[in-house]
N, CA, C and O atoms as a Tinker XYZ file with bonds, in Angstrom:
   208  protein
     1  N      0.827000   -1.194000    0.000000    73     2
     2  CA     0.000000    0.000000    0.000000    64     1     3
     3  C      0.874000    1.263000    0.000000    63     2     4     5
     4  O      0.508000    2.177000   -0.738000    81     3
     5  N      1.950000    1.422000    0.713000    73     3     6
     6  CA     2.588000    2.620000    1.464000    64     5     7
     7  C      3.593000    2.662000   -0.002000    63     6     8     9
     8  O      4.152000    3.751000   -0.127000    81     7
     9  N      3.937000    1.539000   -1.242000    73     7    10
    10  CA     4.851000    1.355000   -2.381000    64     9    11
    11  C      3.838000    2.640000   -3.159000    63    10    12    13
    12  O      4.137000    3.828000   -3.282000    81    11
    13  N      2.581000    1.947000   -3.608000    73    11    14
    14  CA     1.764000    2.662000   -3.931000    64    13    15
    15  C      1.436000    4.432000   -4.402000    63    14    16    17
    16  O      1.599000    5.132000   -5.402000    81    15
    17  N      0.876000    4.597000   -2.969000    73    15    18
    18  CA     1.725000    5.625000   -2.727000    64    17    19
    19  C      2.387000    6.495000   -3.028000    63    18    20    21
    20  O      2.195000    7.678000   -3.309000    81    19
    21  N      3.670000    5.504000   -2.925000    73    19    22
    22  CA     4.939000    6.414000   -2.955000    64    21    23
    23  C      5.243000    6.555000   -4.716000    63    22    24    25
    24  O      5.781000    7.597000   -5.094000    81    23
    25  N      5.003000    5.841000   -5.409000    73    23    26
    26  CA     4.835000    5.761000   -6.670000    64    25    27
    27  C      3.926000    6.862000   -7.441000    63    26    28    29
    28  O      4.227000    7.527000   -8.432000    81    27
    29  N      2.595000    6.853000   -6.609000    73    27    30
    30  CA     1.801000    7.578000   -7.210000    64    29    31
    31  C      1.998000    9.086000   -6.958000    63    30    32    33
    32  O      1.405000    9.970000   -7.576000    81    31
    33  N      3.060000    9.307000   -5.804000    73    31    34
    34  CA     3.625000   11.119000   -5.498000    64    33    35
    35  C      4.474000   10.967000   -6.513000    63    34    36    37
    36  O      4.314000   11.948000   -7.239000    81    35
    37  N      5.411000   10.163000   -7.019000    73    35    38
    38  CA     6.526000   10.471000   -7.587000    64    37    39
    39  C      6.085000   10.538000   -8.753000    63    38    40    41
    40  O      6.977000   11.136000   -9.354000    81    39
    41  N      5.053000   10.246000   -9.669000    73    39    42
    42  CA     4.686000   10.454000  -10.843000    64    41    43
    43  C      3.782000   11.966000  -11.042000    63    42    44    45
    44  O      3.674000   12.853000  -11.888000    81    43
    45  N      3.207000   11.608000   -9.633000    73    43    46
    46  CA     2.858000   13.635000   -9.814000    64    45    47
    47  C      3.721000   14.149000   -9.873000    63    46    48    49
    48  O      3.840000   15.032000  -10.723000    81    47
    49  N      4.649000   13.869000   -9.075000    73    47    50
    50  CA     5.803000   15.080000   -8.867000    64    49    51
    51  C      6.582000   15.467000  -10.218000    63    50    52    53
    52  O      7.042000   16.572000  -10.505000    81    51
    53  N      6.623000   14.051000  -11.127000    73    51    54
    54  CA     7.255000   14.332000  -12.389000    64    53    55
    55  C      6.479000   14.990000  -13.341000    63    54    56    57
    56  O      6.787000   15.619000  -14.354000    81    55
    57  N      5.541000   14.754000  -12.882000    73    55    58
    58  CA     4.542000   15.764000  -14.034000    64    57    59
    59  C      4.280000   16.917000  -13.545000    63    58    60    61
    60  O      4.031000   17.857000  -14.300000    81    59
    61  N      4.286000   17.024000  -12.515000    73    59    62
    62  CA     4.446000   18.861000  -11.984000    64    61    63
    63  C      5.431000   19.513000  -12.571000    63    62    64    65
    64  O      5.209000   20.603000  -13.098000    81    63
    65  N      6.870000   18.860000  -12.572000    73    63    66
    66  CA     7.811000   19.375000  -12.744000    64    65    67
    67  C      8.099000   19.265000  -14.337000    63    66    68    69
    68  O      7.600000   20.239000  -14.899000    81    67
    69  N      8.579000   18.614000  -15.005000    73    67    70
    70  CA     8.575000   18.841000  -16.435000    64    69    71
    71  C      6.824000   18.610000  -17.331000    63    70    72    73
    72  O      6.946000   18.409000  -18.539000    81    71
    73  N      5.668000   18.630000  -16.914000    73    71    74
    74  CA     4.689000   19.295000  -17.308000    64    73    75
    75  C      4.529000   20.617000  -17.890000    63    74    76    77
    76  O      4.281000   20.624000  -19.096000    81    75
    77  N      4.627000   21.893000  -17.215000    73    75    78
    78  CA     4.724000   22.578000  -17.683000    64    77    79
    79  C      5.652000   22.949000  -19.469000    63    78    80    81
    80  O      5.414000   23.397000  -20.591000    81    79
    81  N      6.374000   22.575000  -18.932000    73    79    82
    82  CA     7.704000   22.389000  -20.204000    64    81    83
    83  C      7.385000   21.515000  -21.455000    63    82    84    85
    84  O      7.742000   21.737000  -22.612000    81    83
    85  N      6.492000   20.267000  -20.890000    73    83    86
    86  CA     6.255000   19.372000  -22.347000    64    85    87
    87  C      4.792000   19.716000  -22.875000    63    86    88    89
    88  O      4.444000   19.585000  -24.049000    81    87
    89  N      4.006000   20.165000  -21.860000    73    87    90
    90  CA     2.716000   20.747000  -22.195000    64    89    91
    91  C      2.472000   21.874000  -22.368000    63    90    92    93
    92  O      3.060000   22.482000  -21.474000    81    91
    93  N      1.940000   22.563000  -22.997000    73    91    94
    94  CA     1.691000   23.962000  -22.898000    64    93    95
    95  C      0.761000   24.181000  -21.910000    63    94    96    97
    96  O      0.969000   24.762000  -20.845000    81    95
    97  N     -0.317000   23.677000  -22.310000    73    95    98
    98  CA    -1.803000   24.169000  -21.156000    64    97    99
    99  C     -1.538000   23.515000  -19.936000    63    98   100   101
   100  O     -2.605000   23.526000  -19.322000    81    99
   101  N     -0.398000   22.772000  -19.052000    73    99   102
   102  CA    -0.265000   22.303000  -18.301000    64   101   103
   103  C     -0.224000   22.915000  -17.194000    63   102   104   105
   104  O      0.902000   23.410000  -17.238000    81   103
   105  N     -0.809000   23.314000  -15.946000    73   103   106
   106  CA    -0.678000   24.207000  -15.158000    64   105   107
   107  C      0.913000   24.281000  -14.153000    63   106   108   109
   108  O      1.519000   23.284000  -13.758000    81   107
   109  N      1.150000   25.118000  -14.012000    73   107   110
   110  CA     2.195000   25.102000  -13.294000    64   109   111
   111  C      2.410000   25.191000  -11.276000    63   110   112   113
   112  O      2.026000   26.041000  -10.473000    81   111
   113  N      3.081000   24.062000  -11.114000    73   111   114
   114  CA     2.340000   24.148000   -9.533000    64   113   115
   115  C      2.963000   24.874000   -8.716000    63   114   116   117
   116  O      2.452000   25.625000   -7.886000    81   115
   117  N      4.224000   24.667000   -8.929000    73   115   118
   118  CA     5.182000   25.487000   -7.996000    64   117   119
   119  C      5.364000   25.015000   -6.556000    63   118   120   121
   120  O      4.569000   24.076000   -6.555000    81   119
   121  N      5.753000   25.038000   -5.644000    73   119   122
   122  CA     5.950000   25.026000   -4.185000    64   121   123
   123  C      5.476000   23.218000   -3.974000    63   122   124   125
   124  O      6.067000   22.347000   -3.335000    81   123
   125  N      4.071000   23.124000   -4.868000    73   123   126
   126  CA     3.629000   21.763000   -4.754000    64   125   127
   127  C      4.239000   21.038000   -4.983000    63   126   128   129
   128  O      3.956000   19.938000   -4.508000    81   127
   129  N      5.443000   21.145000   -5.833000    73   127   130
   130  CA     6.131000   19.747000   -6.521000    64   129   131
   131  C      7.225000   19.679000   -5.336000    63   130   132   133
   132  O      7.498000   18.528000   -4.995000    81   131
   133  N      8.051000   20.946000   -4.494000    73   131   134
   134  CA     8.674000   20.290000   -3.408000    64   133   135
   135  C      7.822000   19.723000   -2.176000    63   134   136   137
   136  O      8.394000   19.130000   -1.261000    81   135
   137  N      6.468000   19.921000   -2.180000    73   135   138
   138  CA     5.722000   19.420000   -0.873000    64   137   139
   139  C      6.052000   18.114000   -1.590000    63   138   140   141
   140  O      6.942000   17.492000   -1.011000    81   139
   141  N      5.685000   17.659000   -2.445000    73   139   142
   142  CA     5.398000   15.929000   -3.190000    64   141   143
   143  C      6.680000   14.943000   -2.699000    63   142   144   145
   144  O      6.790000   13.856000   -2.132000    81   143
   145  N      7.965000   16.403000   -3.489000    73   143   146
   146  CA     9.071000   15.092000   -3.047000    64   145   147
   147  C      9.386000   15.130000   -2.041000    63   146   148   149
   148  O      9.875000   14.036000   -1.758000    81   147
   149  N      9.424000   16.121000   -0.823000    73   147   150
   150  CA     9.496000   15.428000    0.657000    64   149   151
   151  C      8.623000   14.526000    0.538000    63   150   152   153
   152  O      8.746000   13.555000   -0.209000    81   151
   153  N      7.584000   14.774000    1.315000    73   151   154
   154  CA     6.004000   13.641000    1.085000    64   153   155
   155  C      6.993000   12.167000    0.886000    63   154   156   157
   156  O      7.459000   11.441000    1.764000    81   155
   157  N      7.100000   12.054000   -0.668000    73   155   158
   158  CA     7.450000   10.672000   -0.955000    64   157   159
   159  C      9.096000   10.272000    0.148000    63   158   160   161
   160  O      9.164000    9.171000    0.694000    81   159
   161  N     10.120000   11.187000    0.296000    73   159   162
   162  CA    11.229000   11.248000    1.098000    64   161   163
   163  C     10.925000   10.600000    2.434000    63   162   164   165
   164  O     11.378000    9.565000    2.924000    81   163
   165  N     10.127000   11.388000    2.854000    73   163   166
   166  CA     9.719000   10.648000    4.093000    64   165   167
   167  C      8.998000    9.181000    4.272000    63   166   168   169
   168  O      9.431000    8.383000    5.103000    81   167
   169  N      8.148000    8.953000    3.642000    73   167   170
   170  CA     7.475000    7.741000    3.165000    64   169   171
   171  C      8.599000    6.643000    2.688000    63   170   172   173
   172  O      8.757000    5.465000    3.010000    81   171
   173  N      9.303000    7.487000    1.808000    73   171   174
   174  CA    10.488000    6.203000    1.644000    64   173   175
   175  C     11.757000    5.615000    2.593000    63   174   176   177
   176  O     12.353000    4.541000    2.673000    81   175
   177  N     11.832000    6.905000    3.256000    73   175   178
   178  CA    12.667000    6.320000    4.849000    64   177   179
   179  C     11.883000    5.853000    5.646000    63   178   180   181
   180  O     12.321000    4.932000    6.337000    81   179
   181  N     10.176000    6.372000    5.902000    73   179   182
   182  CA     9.575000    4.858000    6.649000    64   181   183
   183  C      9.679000    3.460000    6.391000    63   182   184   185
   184  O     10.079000    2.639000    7.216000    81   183
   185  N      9.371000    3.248000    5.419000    73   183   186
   186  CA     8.888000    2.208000    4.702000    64   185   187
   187  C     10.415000    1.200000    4.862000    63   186   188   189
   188  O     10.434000   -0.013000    5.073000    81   187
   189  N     11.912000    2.330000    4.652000    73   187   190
   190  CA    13.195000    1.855000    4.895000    64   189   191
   191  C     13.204000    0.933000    5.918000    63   190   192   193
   192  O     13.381000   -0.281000    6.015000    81   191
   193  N     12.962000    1.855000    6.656000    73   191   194
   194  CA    13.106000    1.378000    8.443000    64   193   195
   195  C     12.125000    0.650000    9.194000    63   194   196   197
   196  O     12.258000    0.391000   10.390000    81   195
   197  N     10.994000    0.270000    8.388000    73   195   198
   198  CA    10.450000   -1.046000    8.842000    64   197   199
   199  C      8.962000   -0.125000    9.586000    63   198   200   201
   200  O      7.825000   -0.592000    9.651000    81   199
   201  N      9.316000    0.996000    9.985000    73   199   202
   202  CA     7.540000    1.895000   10.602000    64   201   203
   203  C      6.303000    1.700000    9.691000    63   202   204   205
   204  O      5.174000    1.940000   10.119000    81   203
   205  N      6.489000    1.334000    8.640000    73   203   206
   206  CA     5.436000    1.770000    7.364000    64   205   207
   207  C      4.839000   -0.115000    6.943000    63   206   208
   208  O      4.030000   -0.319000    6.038000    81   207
């Protein structure tokens, strides 16, 4: 579940971030795409260390 997840921030996060650039009408998020990759950062050192 917690793989999931972490998969499904990191694919927003890639489309936040080069979205804009490959899309035109793509909105641009800003600030959101570093909330995402902490988010997944943390999730992935839980999940490391056995909490998750």
């Amino acid at each position: 579940m917690v793989t999931w997840i972490i998969v499904i921030l990191l694919i927003l996060w890639v489309l936040g971030y080069f979205g804009p650039n490959v899309f035109s009408g793509f909105p641009s998020l800003g600030n959101a795409i570093h909330i995402l990759l902490v988010i997944v950062i943390i999730l992935v050192l839980l999940n490391m260390l056995g909490l998750m």
